[in-house]
C-alpha positions in Angstrom: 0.0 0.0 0.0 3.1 2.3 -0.4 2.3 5.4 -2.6 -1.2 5.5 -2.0 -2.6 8.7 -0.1 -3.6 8.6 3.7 -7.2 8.0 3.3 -6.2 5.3 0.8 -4.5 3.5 3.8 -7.1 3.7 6.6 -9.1 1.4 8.1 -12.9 1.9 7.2 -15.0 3.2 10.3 -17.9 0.7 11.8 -21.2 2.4 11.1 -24.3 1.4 12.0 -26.3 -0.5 9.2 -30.1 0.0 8.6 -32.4 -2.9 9.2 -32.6 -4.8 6.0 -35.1 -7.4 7.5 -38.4 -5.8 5.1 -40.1 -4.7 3.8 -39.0 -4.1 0.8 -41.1 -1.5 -1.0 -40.4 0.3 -4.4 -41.2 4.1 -4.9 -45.1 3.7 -5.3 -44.9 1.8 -2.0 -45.9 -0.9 -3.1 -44.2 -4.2 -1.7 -41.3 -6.1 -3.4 -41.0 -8.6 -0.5 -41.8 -8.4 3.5 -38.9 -10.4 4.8 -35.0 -11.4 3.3 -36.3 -15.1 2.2 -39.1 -13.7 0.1 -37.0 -11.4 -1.4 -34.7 -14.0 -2.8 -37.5 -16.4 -3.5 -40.7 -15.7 -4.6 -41.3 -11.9 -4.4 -42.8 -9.2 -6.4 -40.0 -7.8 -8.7 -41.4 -7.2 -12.1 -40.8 -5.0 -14.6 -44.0 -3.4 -13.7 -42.6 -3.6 -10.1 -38.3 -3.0 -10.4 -39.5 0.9 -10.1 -36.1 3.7 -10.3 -36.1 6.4 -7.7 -38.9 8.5 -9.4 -41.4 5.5 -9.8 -40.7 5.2 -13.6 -40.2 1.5 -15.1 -36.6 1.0 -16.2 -36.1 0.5 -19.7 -34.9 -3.3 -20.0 -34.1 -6.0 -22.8 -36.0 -5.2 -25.8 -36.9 -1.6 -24.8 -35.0 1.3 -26.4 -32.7 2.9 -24.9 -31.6 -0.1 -23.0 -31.0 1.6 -19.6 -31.0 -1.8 -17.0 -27.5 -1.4 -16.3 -27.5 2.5 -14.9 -26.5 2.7 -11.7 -28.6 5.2 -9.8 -27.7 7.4 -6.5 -24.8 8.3 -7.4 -22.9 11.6 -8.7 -20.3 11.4 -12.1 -17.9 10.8 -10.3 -19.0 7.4 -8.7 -19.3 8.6 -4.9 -22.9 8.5 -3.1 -24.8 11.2 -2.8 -25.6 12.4 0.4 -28.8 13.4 1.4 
């Protein structure tokens, strides 16, 4: 790790992590899954469903422009943005 920058070097800080036991709910609020089995099972994740942060469907496979693979919440740049 010689050469890189301070920050670079530095152990990441423990932070508290939210609960991530459900329900998950898209930006319509309505539910994907209510608990971590259904959401990798059998859950409600459509297309109809797999919403983006303003509740509009994501253009997939077969939709033009293709725009699955987007990442959102983030700036150019690749860091989060805080809110």
């Amino acid at each position: 790790m010689a050469g890189l920058p301070e920050h670079a070097r530095r152990q990441p800080r423990e932070r508290p992590r939210p609960d991530r036991s459900g329900p998950w709910v898209n930006a319509k609020g309505v539910v994907i899954a209510k608990d971590p089995a259904e959401l990798h099972g059998a859950n409600n994740l459509t297309k109809q469903t797999a919403l983006n942060e303003k509740g509009q469907v994501v253009n997939g496979r077969g939709d033009t422009p293709n725009m699955h693979d987007i990442l959102t919440g983030s700036k150019p740049d690749g860091t989060a943005i805080r809110r």
